[in-house]
N, C-alpha and C positions, 0 to 999 in steps of 0.2 A: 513581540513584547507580550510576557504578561498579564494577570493580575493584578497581583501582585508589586510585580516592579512598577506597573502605572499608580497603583495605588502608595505606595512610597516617596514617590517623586513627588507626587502633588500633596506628601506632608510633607516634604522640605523644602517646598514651594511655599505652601500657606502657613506651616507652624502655630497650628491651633493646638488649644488645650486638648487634656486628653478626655474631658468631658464632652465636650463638641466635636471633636476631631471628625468621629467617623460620620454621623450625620452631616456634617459641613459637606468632606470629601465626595458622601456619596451624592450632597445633590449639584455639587459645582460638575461631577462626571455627570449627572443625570441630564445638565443644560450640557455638555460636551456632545453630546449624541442625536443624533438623528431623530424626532418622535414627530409624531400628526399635532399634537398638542402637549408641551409641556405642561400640564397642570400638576396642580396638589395629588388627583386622582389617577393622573400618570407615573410621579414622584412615588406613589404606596406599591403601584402597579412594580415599576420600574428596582425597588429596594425588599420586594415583600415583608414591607411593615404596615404600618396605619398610615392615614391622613395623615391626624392631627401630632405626628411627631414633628414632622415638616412644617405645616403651619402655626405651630410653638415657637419651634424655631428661628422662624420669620417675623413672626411677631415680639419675641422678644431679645433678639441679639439682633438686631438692625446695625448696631454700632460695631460691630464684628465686622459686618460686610464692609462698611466703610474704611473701617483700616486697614481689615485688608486689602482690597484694590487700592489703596494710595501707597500700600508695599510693593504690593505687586508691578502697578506701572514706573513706581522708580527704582526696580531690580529692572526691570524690560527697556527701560531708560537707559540706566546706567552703561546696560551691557553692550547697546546700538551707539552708546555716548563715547565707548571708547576709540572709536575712529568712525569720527562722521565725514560723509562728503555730503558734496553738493546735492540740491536736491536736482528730479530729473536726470541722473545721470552725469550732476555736472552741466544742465544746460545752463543752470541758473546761478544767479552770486548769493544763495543763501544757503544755510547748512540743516536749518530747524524751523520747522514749519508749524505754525501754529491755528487749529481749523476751530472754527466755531458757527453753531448752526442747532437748531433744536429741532425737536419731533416730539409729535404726540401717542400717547400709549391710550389707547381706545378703550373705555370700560363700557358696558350696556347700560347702565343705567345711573342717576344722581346720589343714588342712598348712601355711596361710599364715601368716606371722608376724602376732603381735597379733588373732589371731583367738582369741573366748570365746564361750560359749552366755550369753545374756543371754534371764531371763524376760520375756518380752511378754505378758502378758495372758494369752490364749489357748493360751501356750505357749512352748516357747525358742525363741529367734530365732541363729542362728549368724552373726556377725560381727564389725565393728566399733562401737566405737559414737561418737558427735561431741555435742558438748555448743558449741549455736550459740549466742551474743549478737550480735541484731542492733541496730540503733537504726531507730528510726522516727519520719523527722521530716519536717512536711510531707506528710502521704500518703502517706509513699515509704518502701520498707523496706530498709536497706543494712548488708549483713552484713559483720560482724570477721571478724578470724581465727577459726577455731575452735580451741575445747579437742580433741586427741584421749584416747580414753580409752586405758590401756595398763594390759595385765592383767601380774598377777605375773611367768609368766614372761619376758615382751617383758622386763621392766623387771630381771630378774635376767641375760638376755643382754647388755641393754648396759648395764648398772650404772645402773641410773633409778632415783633412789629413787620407791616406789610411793605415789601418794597416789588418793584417792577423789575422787569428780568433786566434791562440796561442797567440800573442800579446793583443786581447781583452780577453782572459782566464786570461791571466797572471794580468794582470789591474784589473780582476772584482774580483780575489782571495783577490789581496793588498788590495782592498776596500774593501771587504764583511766582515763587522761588528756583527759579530752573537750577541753580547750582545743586540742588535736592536732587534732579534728574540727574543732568551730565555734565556737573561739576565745570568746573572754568569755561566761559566760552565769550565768545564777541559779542555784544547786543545788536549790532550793525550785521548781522549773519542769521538773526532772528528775524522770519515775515511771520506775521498775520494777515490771517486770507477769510474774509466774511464777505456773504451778500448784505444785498440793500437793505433787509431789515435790521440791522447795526451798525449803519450810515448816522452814527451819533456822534455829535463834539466832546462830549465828555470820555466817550468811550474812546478814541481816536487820538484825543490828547494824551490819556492815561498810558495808550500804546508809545507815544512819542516821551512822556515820562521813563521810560522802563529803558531807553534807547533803540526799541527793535525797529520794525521794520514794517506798514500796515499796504495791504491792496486790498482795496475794499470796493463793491458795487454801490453808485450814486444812485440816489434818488434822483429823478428827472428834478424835480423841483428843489435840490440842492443848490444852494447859492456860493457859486463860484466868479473868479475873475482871472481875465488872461493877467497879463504880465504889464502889456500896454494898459491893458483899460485900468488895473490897481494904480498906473502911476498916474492916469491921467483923470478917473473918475471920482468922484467925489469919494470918501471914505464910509457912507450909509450906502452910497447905491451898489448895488449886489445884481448880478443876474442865474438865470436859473440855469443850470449845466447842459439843458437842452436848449436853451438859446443862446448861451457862450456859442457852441460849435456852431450853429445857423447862421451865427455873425463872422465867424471865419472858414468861410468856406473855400475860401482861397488856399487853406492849407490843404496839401493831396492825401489821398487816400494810400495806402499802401499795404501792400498782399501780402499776407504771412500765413507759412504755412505751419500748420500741426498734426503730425503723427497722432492717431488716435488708434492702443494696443487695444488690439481683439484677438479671441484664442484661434490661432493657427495662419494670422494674415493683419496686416497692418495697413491703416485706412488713412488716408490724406485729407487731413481739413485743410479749406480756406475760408480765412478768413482776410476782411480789410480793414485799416484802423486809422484812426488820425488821431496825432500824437499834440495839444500845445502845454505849455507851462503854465501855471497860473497858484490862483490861493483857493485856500477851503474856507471859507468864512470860518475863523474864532479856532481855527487849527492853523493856517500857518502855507507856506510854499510846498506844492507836490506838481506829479506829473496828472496829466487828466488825456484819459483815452476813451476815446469814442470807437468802437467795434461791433461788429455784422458779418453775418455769415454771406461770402462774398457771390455765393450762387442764390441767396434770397435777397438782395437789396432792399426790398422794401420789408422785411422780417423785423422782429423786434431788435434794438441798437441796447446796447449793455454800454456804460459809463462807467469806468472804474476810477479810482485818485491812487497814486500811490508816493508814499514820501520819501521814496529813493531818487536822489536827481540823477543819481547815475545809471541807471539801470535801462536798458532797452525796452522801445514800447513792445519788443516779442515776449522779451524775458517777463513783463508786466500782464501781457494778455496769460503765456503758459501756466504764470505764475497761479493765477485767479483759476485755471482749468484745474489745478491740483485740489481746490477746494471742491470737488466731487467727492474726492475721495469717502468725506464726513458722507457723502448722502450713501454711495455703497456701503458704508460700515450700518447706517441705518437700518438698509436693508438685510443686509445680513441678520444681525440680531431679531428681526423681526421675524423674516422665513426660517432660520434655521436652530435659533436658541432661543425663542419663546420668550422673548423683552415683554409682549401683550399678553400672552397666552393666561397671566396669572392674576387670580379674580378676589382678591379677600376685602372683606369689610376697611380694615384699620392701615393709612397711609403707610406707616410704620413696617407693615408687611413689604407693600409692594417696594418702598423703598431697600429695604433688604434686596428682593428678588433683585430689582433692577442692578443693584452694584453686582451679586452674585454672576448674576450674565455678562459682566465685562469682566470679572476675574474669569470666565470660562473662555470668552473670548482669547484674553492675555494669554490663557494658558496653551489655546489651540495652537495659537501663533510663535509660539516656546518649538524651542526644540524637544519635541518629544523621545523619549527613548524608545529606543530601535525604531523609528520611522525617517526612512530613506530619503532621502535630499528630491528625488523627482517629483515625491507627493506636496503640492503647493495650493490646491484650492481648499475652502474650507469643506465640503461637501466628503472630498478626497479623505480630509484627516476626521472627522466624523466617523467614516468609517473603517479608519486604523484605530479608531479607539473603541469601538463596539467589536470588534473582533478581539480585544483583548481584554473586555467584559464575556463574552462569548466562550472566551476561554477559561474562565473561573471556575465554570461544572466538572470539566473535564480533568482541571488540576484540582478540582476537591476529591474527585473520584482517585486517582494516583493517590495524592495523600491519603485515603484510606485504605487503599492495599501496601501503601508501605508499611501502614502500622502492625503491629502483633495482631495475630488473628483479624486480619485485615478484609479478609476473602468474607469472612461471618460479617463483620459490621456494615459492608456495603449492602451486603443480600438484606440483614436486616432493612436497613434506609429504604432499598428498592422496595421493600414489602411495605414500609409503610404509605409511602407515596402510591403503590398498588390500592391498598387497604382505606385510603381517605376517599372520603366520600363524593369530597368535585377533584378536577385533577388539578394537581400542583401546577404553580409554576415556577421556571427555574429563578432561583434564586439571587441575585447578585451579590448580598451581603447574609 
């Protein structure tokens, strides 16, 4: 491939004006490729133009980026929509998988707009933070727009009323249109798969609203009830999910195993799980699994709910393992397209970048032209796309010896890049 023809594809891919076009094109290829650091000062390096074309850019067509990636993921939609199977292979009874999970985009310091310390774990983290919903269907993982988060003051500068990220979950579930994606389909064939920090009743109801389909991780202190104690205990008394299963312990543990794919050899988990029926407090009848990794017994036990009564507690554990997925795509975007990398004063920018990096993502994961069905990791196609940046000198050079007095005009170019005073570098645009 090309130039050229890569440069083509991704305008009939994105159909930007022709004012924006080529700046768009060249920095959605500029997240497409391999760098130490995608900055602003990478972007001039990478285009040889300025900075500040880029960061114009970004700062003031934000809403560009936005509509395009809600184009873009329901072309990428659509095309996986027209014959979905099961996910797994078929192990499982659902066809469309819906992942939710957020991450933080690290900045140095407070002075940017929309910048908060948010606790991670180990400690605070200074940044942003994005709350993703991707769908996964078909094998394939294809991210919406995202949520951003916006702390108090952002939202008292430009008059936003403040809402909490469960509150933008619950909003973006009522709104998310899947007939937009891939047209006609079951709701009963839709899961949603989130960990415990979205162990919400509002959010869980809104899923059972929609008809789909939730497997979600409990909060230990989740108040649940078997099936017995709802009919027999009072209607306030509630108990916590980790003492549900202490109190039945008479039900047996049971071993399932899961295939876990790694590159060139496949690895056998066990796991063990107990399986009873019960209720979610102020949601309603589901399945509730207790699971542990069956060579650590005393390891940390994972609680999931899920409101399919028919569904296997394997198909329920597998189920929940698919929600990894969200965290490798995180990491991707992190190490290999510069999600962090990008540092401007004004939200408005980084909000740009950010959507720019999931149209580049969308687009890796596109069938590219002339790149062979074996190449499959992202790292792999990174580098079918810089060989066809690589190749751009080389076909400018032929285009000028096909021209009339062709031979002169190049010598000329070569002299002057001779004759400049630091040396050139090769060009892409």
């Amino acid at each position: 491939m090309n130039y050229s023809r890569l440069f083509h594809w991704m305008d009939r891919k994105l159909k930007i004006s022709n004012r924006l076009k080529e700046t768009a094109i060249i920095y959605v290829m500029f997240l497409m490729v391999s760098m130490r650091k995608h900055s602003m000062d990478a972007a001039a390096t990478f285009s040889g133009s300025s900075k500040s074309r880029f960061s114009k850019f970004l700062k003031n067509h934000s809403n560009l980026a936005e509509i395009k990636l809600d184009q873009l993921s329901k072309k990428q939609a659509k095309r996986f929509g027209k014959n979905l199977r099961f996910i797994a292979d078929g192990k499982l009874c659902w066809k469309i998988g819906i992942l939710i999970d957020s991450t933080l985009q690290k900045r140095s310091s407070l002075h940017s707009e929309n910048v908060k310390r948010f606790n991670h774990g180990q400690g605070f983290v200074i940044g942003h933070q994005w709350t993703n919903i991707v769908l996964f269907i078909n094998d394939v993982l294809i991210p919406l727009p995202p949520i951003a988060f916006h702390s108090h003051g952002y939202c008292r500068e430009h008059d936003i009323p403040y809402k909490t990220e469960h509150e933008h979950v619950i909003e973006y579930i009522e709104s998310l249109n899947l007939y937009d994606y891939i047209g006609p389909h079951d709701p009963k064939k839709v899961v949603v798969l989130a960990d415990s920090g979205y162990d919400n009743k509002m959010i869980e109801n809104a899923i059972v609203r929609k008809g789909w389909i939730f497997i979600f991780a409990l909060k230990k202190k989740r108040s649940v009830k078997s099936e017995k104690e709802y009919e027999n205990l009072p209607k306030s008394d509630w108990r916590r999910v980790e003492q549900t299963f202490k109190n039945h312990r008479r039900v047996k543990w049971v071993t399932v195993y899961v295939l876990k794919n790694r590159p060139g050899k496949k690895k056998r988990m066990e796991f063990r799980i107990r399986q009873i029926m019960g209720y979610l407090r102020y949601v309603g009848k589901a399945q509730l699994i207790c699971s542990e990794f069956k060579k650590r017994p005393n390891g940390r036990r994972k609680y999931l709910a899920c409101n399919d009564l028919k569904a296997t507690p394997r198909q329920i554990l597998v189920g929940y393992r698919i929600r990894w997925e969200i965290e490798i795509f995180h990491k991707m975007i992190k190490m290999l397209q510069g999600f962090e990398d990008v540092a401007p004063k004004y939200f408005r920018s980084v909000v740009a970048h950010v959507h720019w990096v999931y149209c580049a993502y969308i687009l890796l994961n596109s069938n590219l032209p002339g790149m062979p069905t074996t190449v499959k990791s992202m790292t792999e196609k990174q580098k079918f796309v810089e060989q066809a940046i690589k190749k751009k000198t080389i076909s400018h050079y032929l285009q000028l010896l096909s021209r009339f007095n062709g031979v002169d005009q190049l010598k000329s170019e070569l002299q002057q890049a001779l004759d400049a005073p630091f040396p050139l570098q090769t060009l892409v645009i």
